[in-house]
TORKOL-4160 file (C-alpha; in steps of 0.2 Angstrom, whole numbers, padded with zeros to 4 digits, m for minus):
375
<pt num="1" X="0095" Y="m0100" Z="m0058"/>
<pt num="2" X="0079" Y="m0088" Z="m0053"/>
<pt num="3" X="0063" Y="m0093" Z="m0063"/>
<pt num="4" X="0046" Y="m0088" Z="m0067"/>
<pt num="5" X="0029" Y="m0093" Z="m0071"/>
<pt num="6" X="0028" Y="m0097" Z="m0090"/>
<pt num="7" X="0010" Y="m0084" Z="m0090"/>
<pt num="8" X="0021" Y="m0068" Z="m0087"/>
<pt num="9" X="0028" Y="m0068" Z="m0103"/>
<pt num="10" X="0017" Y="m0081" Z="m0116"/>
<pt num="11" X="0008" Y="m0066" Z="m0124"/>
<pt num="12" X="0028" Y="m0066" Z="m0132"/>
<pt num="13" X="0026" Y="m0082" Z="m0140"/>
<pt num="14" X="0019" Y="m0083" Z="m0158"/>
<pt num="15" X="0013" Y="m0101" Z="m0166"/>
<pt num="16" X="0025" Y="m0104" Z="m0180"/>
<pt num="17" X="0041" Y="m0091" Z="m0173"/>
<pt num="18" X="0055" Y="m0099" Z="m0163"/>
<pt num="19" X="0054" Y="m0101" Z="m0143"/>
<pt num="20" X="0067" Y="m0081" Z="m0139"/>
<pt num="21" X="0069" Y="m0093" Z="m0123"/>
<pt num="22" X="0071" Y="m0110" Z="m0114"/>
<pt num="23" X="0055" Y="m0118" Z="m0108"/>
<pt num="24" X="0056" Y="m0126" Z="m0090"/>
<pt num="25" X="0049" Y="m0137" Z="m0078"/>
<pt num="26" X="0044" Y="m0134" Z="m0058"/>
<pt num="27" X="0064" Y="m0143" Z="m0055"/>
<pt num="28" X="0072" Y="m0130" Z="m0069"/>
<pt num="29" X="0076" Y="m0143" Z="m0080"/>
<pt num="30" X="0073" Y="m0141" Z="m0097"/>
<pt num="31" X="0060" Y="m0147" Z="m0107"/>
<pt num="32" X="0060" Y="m0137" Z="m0125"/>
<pt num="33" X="0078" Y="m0129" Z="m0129"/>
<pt num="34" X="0077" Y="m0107" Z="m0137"/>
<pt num="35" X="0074" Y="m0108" Z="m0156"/>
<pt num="36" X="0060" Y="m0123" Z="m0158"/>
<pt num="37" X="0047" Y="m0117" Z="m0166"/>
<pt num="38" X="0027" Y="m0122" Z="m0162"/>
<pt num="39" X="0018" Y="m0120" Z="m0176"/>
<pt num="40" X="0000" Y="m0123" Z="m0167"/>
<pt num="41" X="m0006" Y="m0110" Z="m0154"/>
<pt num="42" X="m0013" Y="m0126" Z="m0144"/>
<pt num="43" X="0005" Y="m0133" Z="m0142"/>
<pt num="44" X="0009" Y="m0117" Z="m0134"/>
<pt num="45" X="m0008" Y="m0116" Z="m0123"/>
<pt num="46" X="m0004" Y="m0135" Z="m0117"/>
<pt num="47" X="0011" Y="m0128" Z="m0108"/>
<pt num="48" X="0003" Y="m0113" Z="m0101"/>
<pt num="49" X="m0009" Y="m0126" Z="m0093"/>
<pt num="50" X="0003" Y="m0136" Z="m0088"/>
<pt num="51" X="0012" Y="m0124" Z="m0077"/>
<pt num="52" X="0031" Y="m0120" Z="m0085"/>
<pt num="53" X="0044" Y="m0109" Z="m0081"/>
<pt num="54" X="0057" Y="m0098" Z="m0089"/>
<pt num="55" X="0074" Y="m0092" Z="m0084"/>
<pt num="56" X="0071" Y="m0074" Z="m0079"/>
<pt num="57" X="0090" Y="m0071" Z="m0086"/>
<pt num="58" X="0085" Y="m0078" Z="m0104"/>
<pt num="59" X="0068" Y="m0067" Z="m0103"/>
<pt num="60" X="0079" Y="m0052" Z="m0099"/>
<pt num="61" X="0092" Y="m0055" Z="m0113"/>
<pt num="62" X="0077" Y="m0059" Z="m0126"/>
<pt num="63" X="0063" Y="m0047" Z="m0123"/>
<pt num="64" X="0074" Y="m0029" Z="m0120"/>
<pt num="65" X="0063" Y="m0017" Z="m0108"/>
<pt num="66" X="0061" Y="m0004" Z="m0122"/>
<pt num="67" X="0048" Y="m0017" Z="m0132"/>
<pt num="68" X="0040" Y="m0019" Z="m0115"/>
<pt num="69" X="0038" Y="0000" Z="m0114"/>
<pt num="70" X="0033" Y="0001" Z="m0132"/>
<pt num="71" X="0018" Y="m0012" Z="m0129"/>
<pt num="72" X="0014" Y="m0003" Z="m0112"/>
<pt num="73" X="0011" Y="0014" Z="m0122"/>
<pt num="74" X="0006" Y="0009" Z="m0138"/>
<pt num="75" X="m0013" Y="0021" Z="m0138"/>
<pt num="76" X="m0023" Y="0007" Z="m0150"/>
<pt num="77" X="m0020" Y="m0007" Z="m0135"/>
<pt num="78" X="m0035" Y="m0009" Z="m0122"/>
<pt num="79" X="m0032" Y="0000" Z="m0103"/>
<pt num="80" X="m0032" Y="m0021" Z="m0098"/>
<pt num="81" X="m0018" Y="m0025" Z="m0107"/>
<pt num="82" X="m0005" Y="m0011" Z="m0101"/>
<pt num="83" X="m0009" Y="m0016" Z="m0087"/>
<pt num="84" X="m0006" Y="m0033" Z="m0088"/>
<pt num="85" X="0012" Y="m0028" Z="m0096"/>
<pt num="86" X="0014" Y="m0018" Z="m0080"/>
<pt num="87" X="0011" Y="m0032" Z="m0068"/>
<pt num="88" X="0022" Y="m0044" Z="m0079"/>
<pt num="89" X="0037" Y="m0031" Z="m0080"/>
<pt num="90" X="0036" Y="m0028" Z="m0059"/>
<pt num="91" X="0036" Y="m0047" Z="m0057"/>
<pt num="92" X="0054" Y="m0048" Z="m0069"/>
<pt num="93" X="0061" Y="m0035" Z="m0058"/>
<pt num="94" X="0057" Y="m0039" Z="m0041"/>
<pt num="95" X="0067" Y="m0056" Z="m0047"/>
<pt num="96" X="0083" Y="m0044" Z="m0051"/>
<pt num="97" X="0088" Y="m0031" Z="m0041"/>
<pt num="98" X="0106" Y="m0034" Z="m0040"/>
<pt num="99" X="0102" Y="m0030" Z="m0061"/>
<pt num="100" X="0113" Y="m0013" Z="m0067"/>
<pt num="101" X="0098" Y="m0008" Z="m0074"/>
<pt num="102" X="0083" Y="m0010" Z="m0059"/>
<pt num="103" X="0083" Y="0006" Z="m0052"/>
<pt num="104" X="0081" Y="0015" Z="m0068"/>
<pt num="105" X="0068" Y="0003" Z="m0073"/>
<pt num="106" X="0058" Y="0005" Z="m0056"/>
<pt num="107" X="0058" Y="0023" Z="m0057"/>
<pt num="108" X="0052" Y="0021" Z="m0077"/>
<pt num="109" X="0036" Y="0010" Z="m0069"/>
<pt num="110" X="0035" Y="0025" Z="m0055"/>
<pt num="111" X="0033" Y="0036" Z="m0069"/>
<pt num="112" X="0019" Y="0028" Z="m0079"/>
<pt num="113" X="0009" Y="0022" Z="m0063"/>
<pt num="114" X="0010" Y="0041" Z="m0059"/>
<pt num="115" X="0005" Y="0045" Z="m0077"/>
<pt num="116" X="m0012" Y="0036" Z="m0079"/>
<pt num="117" X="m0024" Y="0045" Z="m0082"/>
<pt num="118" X="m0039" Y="0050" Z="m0070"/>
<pt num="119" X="m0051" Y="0045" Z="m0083"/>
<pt num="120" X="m0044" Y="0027" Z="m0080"/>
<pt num="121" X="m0045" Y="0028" Z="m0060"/>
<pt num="122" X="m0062" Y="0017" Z="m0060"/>
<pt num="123" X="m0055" Y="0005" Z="m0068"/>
<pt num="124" X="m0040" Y="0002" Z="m0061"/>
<pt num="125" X="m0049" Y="0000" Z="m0043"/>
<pt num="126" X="m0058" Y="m0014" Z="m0053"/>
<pt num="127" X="m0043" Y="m0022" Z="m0060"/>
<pt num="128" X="m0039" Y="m0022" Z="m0040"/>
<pt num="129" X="m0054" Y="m0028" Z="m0033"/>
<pt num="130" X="m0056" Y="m0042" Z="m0046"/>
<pt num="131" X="m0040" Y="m0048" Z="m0048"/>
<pt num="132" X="m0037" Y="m0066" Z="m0050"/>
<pt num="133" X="m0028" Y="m0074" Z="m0036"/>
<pt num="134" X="m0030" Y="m0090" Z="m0040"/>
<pt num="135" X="m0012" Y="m0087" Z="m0049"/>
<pt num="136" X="m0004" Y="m0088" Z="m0032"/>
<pt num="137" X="0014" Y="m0088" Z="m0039"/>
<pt num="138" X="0009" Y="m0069" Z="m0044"/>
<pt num="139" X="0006" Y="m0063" Z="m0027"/>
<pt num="140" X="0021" Y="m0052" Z="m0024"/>
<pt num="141" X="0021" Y="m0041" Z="m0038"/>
<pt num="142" X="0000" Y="m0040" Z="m0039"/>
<pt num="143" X="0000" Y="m0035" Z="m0021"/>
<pt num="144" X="0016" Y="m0023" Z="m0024"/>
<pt num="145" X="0007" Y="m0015" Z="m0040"/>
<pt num="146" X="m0011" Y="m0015" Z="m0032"/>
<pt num="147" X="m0003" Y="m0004" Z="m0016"/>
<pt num="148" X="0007" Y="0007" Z="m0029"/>
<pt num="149" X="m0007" Y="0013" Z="m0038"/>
<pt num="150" X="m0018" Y="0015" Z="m0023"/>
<pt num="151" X="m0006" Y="0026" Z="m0015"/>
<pt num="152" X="m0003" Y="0036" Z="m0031"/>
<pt num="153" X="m0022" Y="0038" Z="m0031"/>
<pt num="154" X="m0024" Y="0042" Z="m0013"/>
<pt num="155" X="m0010" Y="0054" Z="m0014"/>
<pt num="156" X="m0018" Y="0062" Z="m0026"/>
<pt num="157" X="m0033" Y="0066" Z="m0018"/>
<pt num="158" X="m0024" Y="0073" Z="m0007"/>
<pt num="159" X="m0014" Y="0086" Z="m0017"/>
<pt num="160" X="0002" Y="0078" Z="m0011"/>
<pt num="161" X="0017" Y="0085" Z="m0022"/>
<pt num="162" X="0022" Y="0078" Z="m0038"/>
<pt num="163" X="0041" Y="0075" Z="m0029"/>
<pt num="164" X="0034" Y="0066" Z="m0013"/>
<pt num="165" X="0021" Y="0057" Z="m0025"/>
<pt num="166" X="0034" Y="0046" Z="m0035"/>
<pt num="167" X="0043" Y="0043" Z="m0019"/>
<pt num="168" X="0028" Y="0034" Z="m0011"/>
<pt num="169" X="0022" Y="0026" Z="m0027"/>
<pt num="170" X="0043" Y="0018" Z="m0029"/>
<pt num="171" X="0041" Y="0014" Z="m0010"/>
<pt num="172" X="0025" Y="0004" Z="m0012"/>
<pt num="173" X="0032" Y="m0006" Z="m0027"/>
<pt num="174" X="0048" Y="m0010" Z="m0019"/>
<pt num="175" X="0043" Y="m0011" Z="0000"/>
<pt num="176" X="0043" Y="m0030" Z="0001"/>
<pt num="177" X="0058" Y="m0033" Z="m0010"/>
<pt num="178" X="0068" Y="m0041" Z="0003"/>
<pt num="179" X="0058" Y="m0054" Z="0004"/>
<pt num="180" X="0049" Y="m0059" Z="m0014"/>
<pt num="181" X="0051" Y="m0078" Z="m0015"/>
<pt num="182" X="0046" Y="m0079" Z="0002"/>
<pt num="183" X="0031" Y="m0069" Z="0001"/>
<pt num="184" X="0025" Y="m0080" Z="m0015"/>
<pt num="185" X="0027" Y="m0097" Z="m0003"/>
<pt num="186" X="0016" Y="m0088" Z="0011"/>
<pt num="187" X="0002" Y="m0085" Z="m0001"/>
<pt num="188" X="0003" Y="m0104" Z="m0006"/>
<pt num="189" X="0005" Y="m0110" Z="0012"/>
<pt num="190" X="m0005" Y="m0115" Z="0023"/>
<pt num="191" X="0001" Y="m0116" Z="0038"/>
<pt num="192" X="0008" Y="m0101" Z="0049"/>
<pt num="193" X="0025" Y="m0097" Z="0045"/>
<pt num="194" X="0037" Y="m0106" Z="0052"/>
<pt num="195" X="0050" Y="m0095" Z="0066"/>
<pt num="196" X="0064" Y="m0094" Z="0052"/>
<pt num="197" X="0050" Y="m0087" Z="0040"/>
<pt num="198" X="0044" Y="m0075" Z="0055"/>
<pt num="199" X="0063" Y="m0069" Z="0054"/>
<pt num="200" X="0063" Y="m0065" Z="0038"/>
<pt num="201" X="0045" Y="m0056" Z="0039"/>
<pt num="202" X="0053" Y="m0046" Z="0052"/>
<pt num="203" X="0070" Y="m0041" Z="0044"/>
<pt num="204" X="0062" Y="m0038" Z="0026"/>
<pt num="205" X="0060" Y="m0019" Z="0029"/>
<pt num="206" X="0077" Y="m0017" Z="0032"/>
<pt num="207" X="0083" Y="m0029" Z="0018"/>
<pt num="208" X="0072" Y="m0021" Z="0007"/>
<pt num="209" X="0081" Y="m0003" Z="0009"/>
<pt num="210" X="0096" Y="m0013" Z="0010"/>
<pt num="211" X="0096" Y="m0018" Z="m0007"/>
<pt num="212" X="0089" Y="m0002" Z="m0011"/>
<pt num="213" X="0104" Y="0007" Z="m0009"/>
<pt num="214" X="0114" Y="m0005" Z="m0016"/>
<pt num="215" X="0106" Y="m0002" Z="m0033"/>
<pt num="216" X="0111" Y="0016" Z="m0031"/>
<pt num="217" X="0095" Y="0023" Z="m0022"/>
<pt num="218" X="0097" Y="0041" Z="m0013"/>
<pt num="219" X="0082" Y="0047" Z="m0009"/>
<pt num="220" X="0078" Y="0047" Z="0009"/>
<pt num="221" X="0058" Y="0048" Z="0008"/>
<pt num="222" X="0054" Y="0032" Z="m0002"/>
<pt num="223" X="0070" Y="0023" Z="0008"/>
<pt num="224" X="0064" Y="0028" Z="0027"/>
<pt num="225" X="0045" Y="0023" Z="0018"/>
<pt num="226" X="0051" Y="0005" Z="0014"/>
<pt num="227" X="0060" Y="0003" Z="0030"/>
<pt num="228" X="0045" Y="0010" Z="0041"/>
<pt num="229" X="0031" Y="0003" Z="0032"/>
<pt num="230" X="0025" Y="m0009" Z="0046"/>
<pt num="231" X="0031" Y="0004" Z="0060"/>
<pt num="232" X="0015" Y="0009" Z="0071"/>
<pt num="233" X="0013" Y="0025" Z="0082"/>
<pt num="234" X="0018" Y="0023" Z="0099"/>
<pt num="235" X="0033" Y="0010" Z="0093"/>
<pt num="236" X="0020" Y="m0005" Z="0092"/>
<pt num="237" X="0024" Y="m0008" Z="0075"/>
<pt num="238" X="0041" Y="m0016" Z="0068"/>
<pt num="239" X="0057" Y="m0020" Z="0064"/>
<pt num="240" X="0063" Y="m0003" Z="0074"/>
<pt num="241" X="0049" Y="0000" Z="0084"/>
<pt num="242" X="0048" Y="0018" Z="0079"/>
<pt num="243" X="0040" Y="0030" Z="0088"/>
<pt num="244" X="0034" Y="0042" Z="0075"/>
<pt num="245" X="0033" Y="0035" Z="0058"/>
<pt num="246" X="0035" Y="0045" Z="0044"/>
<pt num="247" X="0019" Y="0052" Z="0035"/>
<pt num="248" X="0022" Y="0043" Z="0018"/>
<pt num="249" X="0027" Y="0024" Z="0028"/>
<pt num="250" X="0011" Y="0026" Z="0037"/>
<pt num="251" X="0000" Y="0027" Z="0018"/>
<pt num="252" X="0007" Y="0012" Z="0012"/>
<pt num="253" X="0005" Y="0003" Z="0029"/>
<pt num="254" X="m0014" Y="0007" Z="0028"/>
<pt num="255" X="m0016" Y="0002" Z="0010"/>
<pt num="256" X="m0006" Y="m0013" Z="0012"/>
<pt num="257" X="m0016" Y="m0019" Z="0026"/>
<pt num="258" X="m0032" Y="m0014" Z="0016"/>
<pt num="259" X="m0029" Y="m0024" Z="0001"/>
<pt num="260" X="m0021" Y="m0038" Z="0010"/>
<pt num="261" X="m0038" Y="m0039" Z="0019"/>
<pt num="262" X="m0046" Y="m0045" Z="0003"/>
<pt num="263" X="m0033" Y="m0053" Z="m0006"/>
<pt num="264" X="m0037" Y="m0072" Z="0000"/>
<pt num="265" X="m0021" Y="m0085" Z="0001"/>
<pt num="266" X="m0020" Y="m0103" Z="0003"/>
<pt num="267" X="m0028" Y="m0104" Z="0021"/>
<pt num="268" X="m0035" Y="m0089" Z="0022"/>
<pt num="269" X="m0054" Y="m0081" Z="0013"/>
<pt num="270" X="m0055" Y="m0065" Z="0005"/>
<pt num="271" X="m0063" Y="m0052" Z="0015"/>
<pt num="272" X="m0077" Y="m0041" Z="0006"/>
<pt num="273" X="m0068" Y="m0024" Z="m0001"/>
<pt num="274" X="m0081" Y="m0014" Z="0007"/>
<pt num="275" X="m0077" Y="m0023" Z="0025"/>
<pt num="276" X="m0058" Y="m0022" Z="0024"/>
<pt num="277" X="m0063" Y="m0003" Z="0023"/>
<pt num="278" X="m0075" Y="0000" Z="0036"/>
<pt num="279" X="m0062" Y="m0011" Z="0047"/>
<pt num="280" X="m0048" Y="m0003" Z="0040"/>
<pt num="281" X="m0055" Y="0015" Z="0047"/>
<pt num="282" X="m0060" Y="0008" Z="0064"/>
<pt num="283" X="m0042" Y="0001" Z="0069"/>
<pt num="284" X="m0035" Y="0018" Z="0062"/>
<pt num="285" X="m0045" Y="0029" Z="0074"/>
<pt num="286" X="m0051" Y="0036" Z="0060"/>
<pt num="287" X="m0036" Y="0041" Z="0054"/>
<pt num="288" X="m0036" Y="0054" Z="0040"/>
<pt num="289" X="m0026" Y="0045" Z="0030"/>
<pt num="290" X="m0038" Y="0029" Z="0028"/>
<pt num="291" X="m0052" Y="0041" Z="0028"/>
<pt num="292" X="m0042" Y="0046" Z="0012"/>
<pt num="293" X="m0042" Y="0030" Z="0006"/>
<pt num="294" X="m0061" Y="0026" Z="0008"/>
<pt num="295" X="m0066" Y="0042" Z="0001"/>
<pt num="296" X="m0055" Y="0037" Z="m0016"/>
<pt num="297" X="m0064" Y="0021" Z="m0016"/>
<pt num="298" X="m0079" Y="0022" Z="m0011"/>
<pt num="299" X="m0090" Y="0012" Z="0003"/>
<pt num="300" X="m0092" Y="m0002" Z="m0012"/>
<pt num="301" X="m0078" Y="0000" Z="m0026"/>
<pt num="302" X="m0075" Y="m0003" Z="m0042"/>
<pt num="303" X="m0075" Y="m0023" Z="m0044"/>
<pt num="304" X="m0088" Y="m0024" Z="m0028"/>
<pt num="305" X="m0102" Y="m0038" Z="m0032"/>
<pt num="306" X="m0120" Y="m0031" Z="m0024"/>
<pt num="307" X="m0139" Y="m0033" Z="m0021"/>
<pt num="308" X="m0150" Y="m0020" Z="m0027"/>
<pt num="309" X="m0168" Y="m0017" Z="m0021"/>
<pt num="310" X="m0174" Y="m0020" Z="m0037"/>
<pt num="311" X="m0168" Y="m0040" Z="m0033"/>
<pt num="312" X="m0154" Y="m0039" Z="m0047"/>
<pt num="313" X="m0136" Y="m0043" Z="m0044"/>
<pt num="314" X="m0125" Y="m0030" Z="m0053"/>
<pt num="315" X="m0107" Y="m0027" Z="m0047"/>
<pt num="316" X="m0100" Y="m0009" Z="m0047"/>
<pt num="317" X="m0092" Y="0000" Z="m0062"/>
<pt num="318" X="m0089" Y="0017" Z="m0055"/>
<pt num="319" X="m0091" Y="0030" Z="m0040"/>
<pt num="320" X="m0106" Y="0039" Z="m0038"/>
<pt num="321" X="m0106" Y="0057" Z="m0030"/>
<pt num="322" X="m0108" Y="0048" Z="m0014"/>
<pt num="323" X="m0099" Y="0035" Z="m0008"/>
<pt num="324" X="m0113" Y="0027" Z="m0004"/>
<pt num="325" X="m0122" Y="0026" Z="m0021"/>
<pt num="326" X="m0109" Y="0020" Z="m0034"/>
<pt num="327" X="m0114" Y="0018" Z="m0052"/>
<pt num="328" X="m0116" Y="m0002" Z="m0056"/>
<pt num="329" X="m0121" Y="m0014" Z="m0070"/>
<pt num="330" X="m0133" Y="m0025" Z="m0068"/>
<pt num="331" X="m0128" Y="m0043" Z="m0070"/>
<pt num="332" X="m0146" Y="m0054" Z="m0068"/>
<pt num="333" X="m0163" Y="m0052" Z="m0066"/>
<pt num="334" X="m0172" Y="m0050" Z="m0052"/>
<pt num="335" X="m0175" Y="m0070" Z="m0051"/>
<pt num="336" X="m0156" Y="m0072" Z="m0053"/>
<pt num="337" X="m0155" Y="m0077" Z="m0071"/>
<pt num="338" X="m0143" Y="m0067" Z="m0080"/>
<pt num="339" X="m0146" Y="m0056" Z="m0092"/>
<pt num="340" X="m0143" Y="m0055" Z="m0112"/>
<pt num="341" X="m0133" Y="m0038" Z="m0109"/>
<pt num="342" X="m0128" Y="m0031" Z="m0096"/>
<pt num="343" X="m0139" Y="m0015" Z="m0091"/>
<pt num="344" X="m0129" Y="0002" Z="m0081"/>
<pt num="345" X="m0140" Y="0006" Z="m0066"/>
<pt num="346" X="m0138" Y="0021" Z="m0056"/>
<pt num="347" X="m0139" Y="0017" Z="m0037"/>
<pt num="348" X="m0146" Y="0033" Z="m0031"/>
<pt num="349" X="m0162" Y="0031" Z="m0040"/>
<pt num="350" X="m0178" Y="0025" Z="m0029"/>
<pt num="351" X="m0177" Y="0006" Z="m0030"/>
<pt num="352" X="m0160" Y="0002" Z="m0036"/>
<pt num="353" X="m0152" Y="0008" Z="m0021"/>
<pt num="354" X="m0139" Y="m0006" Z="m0015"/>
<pt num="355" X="m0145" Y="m0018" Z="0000"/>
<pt num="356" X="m0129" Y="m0027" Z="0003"/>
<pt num="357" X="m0115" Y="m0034" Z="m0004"/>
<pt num="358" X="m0114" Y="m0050" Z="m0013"/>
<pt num="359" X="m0101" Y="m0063" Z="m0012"/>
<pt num="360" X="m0091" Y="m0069" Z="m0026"/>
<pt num="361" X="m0098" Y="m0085" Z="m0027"/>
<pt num="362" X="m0114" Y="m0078" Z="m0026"/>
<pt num="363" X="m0113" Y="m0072" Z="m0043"/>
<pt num="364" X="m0109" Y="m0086" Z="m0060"/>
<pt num="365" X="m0110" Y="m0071" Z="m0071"/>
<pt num="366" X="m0092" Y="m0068" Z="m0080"/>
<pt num="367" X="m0087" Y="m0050" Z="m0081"/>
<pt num="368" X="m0071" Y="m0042" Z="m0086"/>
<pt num="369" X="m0066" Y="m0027" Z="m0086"/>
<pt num="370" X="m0066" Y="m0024" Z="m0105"/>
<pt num="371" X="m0084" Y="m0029" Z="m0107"/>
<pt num="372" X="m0088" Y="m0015" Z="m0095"/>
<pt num="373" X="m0079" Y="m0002" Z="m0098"/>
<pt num="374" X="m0081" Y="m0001" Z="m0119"/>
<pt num="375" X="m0101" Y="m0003" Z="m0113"/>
């Protein structure tokens, strides 16, 4: 039996409406049988905090994909909450792709991520740089969706063709498929991975393909992408040692690297966006690819917490005209104290330029994404 986090799919539940599923604990066994109804929403909360599971089986028989596309496109719900729908759909099929179904649902995801809007592109940096990966159970499928959409906006940018585009975006979603459950252990671990982990590292490029075209893939861009995706020029890279790694493999591999830089784990700190970037750029030899990437982001994206002259800590909102000089909100006063409202500053004026960036715990402000971006 294959489970997952009880938070992927509570925004399902309703006080007072029968449980469409089992609920679980950490050993599978179950705690509240399908059909018992909760009639508080606090009965329902106490088991999110508490940390339950579900069978991903029963979730696939009781919630059909088409309501899950239906909320996903349904124009009244905040840019936030499709979004969430997105990460919580990626994280059922990455569980299932022995399913009949997962191809045509992978390539439905391709579709939408290729499909947002580039009036949304702010945003969806900053639902990247600010994600919450305290959820560490979530890992897989946040990392695979965060390099997806990233390589759909960088490809963009770089007037790629619609064909090639969906290739690269289905290859970043399904490049670690071969090795899910172990990738959510290594972001809860501690410790190195252990040599039989190492091997599974190594092999998941291949297994990932593997399983690929088993579920009917044919398409010989997004399968060499996924079984190339940690393949360096020169052959240094692996599991084939390539010597010439395809153009799209070699996207993903800097954007996987980029966001893995700050995406912190259990053992490991986050490193500042704007840092993974200029480190990013410096191991490629300036690569044009992760120049790319940089220029779609910005110096300081989206999500970035920073200092400005005037003494006030803001985080960034969107990208400036340079990349240097992004448009921010202010979060406190000069002496730190935050403010009743948060106040837009543009960073290319005379003293509000940025100084620095700020670390996370630098800042006690809250801020979410739909607080910004309805301001």
């Amino acid at each position: 039996m294959q489970m997952i986090s009880l938070d992927q799919v509570f925004q399902i539940l309703k006080p007072g409406v029968p449980l469409p599923f089992g609920v679980r604990d950490a050993a599978g066994r179950l705690l509240l049988a399908k059909g018992l109804v909760l009639h508080e929403q606090s009965k329902l909360l106490d088991l999110l905090n508490r940390g339950m599971f579900v069978d991903t089986e029963e979730v696939k028989r009781h919630v059909p994909p088409a309501r899950e596309s239906e909320a996903v496109e349904r124009p009244t719900e905040r840019f936030s909450v499709r979004w969430d729908a997105l990460l919580r759909r990626l994280g059922l099929l990455l569980q299932s792709p022995a399913d009949p179904q997962f191809l045509k649902q992978v390539r439905e995801m391709v579709v939408r991520i290729a499909g947002c809007p580039e009036s949304h592109t702010d945003q969806m940096i900053f639902l990247i740089v600010r994600h919450d990966y305290s959820q560490t159970q979530r890992y897989p499928e946040a990392h695979s969706l965060h390099v997806a959409v990233l390589c759909h906006l960088v490809s963009r940018r770089l007037g790629w063709a619609d064909n090639r585009r969906l290739s690269l975006i289905g290859a970043a979603l399904t490049m670690n498929l071969g090795m899910a459950s172990l990738q959510a252990k290594l972001a809860m671990q501690r410790t190195p991975p252990t040599p039989q982990q190492r091997q599974e590292i190594d092999a998941h490029p291949l297994a990932s393909a593997a399983l690929l075209r088993a579920s009917g893939l044919q398409d010989d861009e997004w399968l060499q992408a996924v079984e190339q995706h940690h393949e360096c020029p020169g052959g240094t890279g692996y599991p084939q040692h390539v010597q010439a790694p395809g153009e799209l493999s070699q996207l993903i591999r800097f954007i996987d690297n980029f966001t893995a830089k700050y995406s912190p784990r259990a053992g490991r700190d986050k490193q500042p966006a704007h840092q993974a970037a200029k480190d990013l750029y410096a191991q490629s030899g300036g690569n044009p690819l992760a120049a790319a990437l940089i220029k779609e982001c910005g110096i300081y994206p989206p999500g970035c917490f920073v200092k400005l002259a005037s003494g006030e800590a803001a985080v960034v909102t969107r990208r400036g005209l340079t990349l240097k000089d992004p448009l921010v909100v202010a979060l406190t006063n000069p002496q730190g104290e935050p403010l009743g409202r948060p106040v837009k500053r543009d960073t290319s004026q005379p003293g509000r330029a940025i100084v620095g960036p700020l670390a996370d715990k630098a800042v006690t402000v809250q801020v979410s994404a739909d607080q910004l971006y309805d301001y």
